[in-house]
DRENKOL-133382 format. One record per residue (C-alpha): residue number from 1; residue in one letter; x, z, y. Coordinates in steps of 0.2 Angstrom, whole numbers, plus 5000, padded with zeros to 4 digits. Layout:
N
NUM; a; X; Z; Y
...
***
This chain:
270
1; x; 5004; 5186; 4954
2; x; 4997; 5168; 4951
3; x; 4987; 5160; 4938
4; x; 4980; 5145; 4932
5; x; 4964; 5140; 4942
6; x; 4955; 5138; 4927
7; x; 4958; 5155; 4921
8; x; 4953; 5162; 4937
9; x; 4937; 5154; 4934
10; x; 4933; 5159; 4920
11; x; 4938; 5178; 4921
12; x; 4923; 5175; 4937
13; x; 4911; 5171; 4923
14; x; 4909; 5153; 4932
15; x; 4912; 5145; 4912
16; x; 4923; 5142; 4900
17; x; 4941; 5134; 4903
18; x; 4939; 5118; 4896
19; x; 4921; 5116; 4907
20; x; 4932; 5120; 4922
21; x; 4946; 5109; 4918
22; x; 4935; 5094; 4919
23; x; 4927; 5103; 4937
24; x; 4947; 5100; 4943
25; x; 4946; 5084; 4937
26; x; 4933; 5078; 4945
27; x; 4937; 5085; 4960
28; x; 4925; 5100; 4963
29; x; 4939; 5114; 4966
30; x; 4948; 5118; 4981
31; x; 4962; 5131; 4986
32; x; 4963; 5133; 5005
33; x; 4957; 5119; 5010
34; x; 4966; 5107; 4996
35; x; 4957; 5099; 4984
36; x; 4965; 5104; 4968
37; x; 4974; 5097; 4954
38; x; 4975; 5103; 4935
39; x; 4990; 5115; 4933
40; x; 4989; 5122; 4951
41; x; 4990; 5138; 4952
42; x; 4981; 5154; 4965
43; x; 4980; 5174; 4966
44; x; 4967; 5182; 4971
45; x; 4972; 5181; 4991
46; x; 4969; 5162; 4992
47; x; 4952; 5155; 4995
48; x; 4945; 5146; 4979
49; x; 4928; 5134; 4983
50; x; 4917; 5127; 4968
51; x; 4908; 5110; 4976
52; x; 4911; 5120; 4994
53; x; 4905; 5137; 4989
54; x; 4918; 5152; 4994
55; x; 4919; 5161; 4974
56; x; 4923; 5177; 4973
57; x; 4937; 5181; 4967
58; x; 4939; 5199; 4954
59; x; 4956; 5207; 4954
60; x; 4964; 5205; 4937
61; x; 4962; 5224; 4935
62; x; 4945; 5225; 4937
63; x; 4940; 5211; 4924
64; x; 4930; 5216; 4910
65; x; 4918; 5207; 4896
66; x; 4898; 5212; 4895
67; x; 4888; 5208; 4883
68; x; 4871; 5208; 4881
69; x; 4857; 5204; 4868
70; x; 4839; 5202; 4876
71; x; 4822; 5200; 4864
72; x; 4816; 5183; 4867
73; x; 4797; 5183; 4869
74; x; 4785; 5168; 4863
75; x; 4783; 5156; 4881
76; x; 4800; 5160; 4890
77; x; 4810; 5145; 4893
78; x; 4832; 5146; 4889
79; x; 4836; 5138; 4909
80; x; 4839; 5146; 4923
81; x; 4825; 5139; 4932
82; x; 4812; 5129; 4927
83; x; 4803; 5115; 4935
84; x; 4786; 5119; 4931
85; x; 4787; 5135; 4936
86; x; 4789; 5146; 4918
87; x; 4796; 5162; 4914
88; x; 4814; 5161; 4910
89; x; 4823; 5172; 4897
90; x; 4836; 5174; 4914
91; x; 4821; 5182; 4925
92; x; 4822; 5202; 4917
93; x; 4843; 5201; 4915
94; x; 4851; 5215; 4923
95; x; 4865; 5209; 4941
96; x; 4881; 5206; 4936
97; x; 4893; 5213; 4945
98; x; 4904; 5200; 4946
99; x; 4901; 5181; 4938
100; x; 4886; 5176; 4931
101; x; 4875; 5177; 4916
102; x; 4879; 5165; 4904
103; x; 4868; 5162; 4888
104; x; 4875; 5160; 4871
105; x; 4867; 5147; 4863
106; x; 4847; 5144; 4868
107; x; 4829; 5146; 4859
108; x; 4816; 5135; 4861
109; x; 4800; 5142; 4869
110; x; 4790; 5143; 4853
111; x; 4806; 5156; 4845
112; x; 4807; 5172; 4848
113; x; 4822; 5185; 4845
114; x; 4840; 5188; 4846
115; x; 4848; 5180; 4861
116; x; 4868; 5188; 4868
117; x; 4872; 5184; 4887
118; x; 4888; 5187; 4893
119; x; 4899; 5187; 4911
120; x; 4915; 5178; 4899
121; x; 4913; 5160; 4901
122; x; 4926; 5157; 4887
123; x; 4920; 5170; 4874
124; x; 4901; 5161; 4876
125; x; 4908; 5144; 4874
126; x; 4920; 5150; 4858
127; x; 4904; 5157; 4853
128; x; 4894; 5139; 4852
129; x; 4909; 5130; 4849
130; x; 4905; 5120; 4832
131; x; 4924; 5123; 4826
132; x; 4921; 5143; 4825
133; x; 4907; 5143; 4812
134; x; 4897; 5158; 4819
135; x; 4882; 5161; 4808
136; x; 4865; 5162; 4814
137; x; 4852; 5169; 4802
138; x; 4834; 5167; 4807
139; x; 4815; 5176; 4800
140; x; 4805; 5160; 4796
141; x; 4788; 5160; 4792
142; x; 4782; 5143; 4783
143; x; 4765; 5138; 4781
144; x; 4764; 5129; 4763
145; x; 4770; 5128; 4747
146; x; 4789; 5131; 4744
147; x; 4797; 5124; 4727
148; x; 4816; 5126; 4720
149; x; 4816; 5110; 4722
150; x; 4813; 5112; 4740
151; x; 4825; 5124; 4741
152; x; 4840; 5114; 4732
153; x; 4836; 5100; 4743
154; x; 4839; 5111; 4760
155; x; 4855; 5120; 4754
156; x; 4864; 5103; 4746
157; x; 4858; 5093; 4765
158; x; 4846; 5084; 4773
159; x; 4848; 5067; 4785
160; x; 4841; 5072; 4803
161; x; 4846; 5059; 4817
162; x; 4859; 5055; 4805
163; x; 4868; 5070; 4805
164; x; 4868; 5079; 4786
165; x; 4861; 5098; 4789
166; x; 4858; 5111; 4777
167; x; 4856; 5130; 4776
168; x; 4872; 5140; 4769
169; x; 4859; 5151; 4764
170; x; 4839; 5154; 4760
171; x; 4830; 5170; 4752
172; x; 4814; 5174; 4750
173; x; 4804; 5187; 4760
174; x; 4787; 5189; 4753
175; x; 4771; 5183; 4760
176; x; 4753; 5182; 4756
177; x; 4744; 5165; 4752
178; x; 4751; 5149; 4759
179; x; 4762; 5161; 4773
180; x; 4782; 5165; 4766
181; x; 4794; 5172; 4774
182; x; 4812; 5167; 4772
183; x; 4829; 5172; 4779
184; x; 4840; 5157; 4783
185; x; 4858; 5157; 4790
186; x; 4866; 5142; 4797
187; x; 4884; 5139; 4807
188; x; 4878; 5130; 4820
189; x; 4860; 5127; 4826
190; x; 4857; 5112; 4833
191; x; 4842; 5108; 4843
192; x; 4826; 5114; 4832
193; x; 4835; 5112; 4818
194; x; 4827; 5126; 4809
195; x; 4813; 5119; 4809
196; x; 4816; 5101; 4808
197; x; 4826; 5104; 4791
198; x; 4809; 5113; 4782
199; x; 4800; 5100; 4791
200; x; 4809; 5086; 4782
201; x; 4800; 5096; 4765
202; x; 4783; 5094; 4771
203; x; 4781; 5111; 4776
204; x; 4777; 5118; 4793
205; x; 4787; 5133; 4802
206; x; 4772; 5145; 4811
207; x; 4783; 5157; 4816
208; x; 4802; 5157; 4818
209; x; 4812; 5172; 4825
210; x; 4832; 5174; 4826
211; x; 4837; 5191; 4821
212; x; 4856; 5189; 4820
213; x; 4871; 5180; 4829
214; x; 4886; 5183; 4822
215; x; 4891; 5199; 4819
216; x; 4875; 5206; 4831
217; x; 4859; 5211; 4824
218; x; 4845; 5212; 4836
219; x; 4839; 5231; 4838
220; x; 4824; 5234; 4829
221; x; 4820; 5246; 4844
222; x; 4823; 5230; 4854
223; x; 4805; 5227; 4862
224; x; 4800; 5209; 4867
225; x; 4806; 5207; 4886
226; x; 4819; 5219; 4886
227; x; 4839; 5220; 4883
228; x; 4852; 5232; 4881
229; x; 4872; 5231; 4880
230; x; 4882; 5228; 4867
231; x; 4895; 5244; 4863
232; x; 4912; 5242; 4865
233; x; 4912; 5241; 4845
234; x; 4900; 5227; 4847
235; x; 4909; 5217; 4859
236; x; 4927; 5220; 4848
237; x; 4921; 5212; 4835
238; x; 4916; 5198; 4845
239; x; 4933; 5197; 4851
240; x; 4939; 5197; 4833
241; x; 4928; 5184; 4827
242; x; 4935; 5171; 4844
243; x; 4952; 5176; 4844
244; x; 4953; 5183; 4861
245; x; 4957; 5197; 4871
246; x; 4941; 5206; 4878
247; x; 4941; 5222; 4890
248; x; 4925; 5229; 4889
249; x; 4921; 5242; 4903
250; x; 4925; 5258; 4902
251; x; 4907; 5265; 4907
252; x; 4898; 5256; 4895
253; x; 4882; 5261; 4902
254; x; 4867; 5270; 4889
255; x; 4855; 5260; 4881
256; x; 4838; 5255; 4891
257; x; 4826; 5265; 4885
258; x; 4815; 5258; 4876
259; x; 4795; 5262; 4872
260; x; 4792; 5270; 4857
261; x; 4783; 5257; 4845
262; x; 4799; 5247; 4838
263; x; 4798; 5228; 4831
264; x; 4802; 5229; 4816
265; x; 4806; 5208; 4810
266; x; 4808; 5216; 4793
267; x; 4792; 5215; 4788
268; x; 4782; 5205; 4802
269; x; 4765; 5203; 4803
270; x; 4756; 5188; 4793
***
């Protein structure tokens, strides 16, 4: 049975529908030999290329979502590769069996915590996309005096590169001296925006750590370097929140074990 070239790519993990679509476009996706045209159509017989490489093609059937969520260590880099030669949060990821790992949403090398990959090019775009408001909520740690005042400025909005950002939502977390911790939530995350927004106050973020996407907590066994899969629960909901159909696999593989010692972003350490 045939489908829609773009979906095909997608269901390979290549990225989301949309992204593809502007690949058929510009010319970049052949069938057989053709260069093809948006609307065409192919089954899994046919010989698909992507700028000339052969991709390979999963049998409807055999298609299912993974997700995972990896602890993000202080000095790893969100690209695939790096020029200067730095780790990459894509270096310790498990093989895909089919696709590739796509990140959903970045961290910046300073940040640490929470970050989901996934083999679903269109669930990982619907997960960034601005228009599905997925929260983010972040463990900051800011160095100097915090007032209300402070506080209402952040929530009500602040002008960075013109753009009006705020928090949905700040609470304290305790700290000692001129060190408070805070939990922030936001809907869309733009480039250090955390930071930027208590920077606009005069205060400096020392240490910033995502601890939730969405619905997904990271595990507090979750060690620094390491990742696990999401359950099928986990991934369901995810499915929920994007409004689309997700097949997780059937043998959902255990956890990774994990060392003892847990990080526990609860209560860091000041």
């Amino acid at each position: 049975m045939s489908e829609k070239l773009q979906k095909i790519l997608a269901n390979a993990g290549l990225g989301s529908r949309r992204e593809i679509e502007k690949w058929i476009s510009a010319g970049r996706v052949s069938v057989n030999g053709g260069i093809s045209s948006l609307g065409d159509r192919a089954t899994e017989r046919d010989t698909i290329r992507v700028d000339g490489n052969v991709v390979s093609i999963v049998p409807a059937d055999d298609i299912y979502t993974r997700v995972i969520a990896y602890h993000k260590p202080l000095d790893e880099v969100s690209t695939v590769k790096d020029p200067q030669g730095r780790s990459t949060v894509f270096d310790k990821l498990p093989r895909t069996k089919f696709g590739r790992w796509i990140s959903i949403g970045r961290l910046d090398i300073n940040t640490t915590g929470l970050l989901l990959f996934t083999n679903n090019g269109e669930l990982a775009h619907r997960l960034m996309h601005p228009s599905y408001q997925v929260e983010r909520k972040y463990a900051v740690r800011v160095f100097g005096e915090v007032t209300q005042e402070m506080i209402n400025n952040l929530q009500k909005g602040v002008l960075l590169d013109g753009d009006l950002c705020h928090f949905d939502s700040i609470t304290e977390q305790g700290g000692d001296g001129s060190n408070h911790w805070y939990h922030v939530t936001l809907a869309e995350g733009k480039n250090r925006e955390v930071r930027k927004l208590w920077q606009s106050q005069g205060v400096e973020v020392s240490r910033l750590i995502r601890v939730k996407y969405g619905p997904i907590e990271l595990p507090q066994s979750l060690n620094r370097g390491r990742w696990q899969d999401l359950s099928t629960q986990e991934i369901l909901q995810l499915a929920d929140l994007t409004k689309l159909k997700l097949k997780p696999r059937k043998d959902q593989p255990k956890f990774e074990r994990q060392q003892k010692k847990n990080f526990k972003w609860k209560k860091p350490r000041t």
